[in-house]
N, C-alpha and C positions, 0 to 999 in steps of 0.2 A: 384454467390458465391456458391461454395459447402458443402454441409453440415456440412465436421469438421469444415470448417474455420466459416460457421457463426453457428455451437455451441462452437466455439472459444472466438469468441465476447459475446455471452450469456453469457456463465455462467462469462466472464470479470467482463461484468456489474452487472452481482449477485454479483460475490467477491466483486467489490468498495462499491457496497450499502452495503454488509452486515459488510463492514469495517470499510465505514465512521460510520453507529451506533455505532460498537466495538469503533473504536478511541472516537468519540466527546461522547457518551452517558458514555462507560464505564472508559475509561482512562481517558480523560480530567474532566466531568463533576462531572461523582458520586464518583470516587476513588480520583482526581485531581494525578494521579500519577508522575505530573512533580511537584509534592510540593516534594515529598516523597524523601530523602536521598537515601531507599535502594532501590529503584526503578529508581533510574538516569541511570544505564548501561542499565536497560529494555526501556529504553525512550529513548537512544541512538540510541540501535538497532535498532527500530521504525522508527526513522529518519534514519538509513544507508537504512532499508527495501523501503520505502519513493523513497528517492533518484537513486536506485535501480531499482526503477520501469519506469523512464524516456526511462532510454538507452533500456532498456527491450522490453519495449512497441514500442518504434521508431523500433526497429530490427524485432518484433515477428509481430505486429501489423498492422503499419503504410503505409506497405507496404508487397507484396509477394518477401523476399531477400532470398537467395541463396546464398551458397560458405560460404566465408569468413563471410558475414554479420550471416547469420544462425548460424554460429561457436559462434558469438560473443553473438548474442541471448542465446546459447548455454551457454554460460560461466556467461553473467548474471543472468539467469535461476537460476543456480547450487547456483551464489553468494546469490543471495536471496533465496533462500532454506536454505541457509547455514547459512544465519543471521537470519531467522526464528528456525533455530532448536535453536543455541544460546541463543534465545528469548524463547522456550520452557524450555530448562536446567536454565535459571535465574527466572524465575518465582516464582519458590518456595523461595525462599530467597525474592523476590523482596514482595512477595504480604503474608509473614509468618505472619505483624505485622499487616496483615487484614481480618487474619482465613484461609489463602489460595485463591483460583478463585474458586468464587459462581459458580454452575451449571449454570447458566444462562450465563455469559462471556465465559465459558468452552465451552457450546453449541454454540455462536458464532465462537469463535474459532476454531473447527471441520468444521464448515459448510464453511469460510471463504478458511479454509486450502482447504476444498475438491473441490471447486467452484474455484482456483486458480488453482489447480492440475491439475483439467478434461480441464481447458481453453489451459493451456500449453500444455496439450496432444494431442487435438484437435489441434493443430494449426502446432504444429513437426508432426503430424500424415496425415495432409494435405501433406505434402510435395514429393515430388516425390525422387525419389532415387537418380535421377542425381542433384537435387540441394543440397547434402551433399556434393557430392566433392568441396576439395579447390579451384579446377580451375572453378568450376562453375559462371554462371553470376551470378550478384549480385542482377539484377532487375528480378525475374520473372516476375512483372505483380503485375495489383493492387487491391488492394477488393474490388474498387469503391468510391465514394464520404462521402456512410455510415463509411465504417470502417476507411475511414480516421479520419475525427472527432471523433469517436471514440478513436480511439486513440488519437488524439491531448486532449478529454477531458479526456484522462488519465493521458497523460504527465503533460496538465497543471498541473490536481489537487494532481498527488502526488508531482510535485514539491511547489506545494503549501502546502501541510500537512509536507512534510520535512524542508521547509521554518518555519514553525507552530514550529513543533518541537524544530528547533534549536533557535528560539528564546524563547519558555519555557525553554532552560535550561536556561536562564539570569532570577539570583532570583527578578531581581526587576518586570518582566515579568512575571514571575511566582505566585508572590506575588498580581497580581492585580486579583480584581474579581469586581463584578457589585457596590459594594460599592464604593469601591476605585476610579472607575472610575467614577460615580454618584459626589465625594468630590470632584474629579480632574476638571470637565467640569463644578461644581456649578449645578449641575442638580438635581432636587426634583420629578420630572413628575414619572418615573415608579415608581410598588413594590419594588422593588430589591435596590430601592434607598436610604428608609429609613431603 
């Protein structure tokens, strides 16, 4: 594997770690921003961003594609970028009625964006000049058995954080926390119970 492609995959794995905290620490847990009214288009985008990341990772990732696939990596790329900058413009509105994003979310956020950035630059930067044309083959070649799983544990888990997503937007979903679910099962054993 050559260099860009495996700091391709590095800084991947920086971005999902330092994401899943952003998600599960900052959105879900301390803010619950899928309770919040004005923050429901910000929780959208989340899940379009989510979603986004499947087809991304199978084309950029999963394998060394070429031509058309690269094109298509190409255009997801841009989509998710494009649902992130949206997700930067609603923020202020989204997060006004909670003093704004603490430095601390904000410094995730930078670091996420920049570890996403350098991974996709690295991996278009791999490529050779003949696999941008449209007639090019699709299969260059493969990163090996690491960067497969690698990627398949991307695809899984952002389909699974998009899956997440979409079902906090369902209030009764939304509504449940460790209490609620503690009444529901008749359970007394943990803290969080009583």
């Amino acid at each position: 594997m050559e260099y860009q492609v495996l700091l391709g995959f590095v800084f991947l794995n920086l971005f999902m770690v330092v994401g899943a905290v952003d998600l599960f620490y900052f959105h879900i847990w301390k803010y619950k921003l899928h309770t919040r009214p004005e923050s429901r288009y910000e929780h959208k985008l989340h899940m379009t961003f989510a979603f986004l990341m499947v087809p991304l990772t199978f084309l950029l990732y999963y394998q060394d594609f070429g031509g058309i696939a690269l094109w298509g990596a190409v255009f997801f790329v841009g989509a998710a970028i494009g649902t992130e900058m949206l997700d930067v413009l609603t923020e202020g509105d989204s997060r006004a009625s909670l003093g704004g994003l603490t430095t601390g979310e904000y410094a995730f956020h930078v670091a996420a964006t920049i570890l996403k950035i350098a991974s996709f630059a690295f991996m278009f930067a791999s490529k050779p000049a003949t696999a941008w044309g449209v007639s090019s083959e699709v299969y260059l070649g493969s990163y090996g058995w690491m960067g497969e799983m690698i990627a398949i544990k991307v695809m899984v888990g952002s389909f699974a954080v998009g899956v997440l997503h979409l079902a906090l937007l369902n209030h009764k979903v939304a509504a449940l926390d460790c209490k609620n679910v503690c009444d529901l099962i008749h359970c007394k054993r943990f803290a969080c119970c009583s």
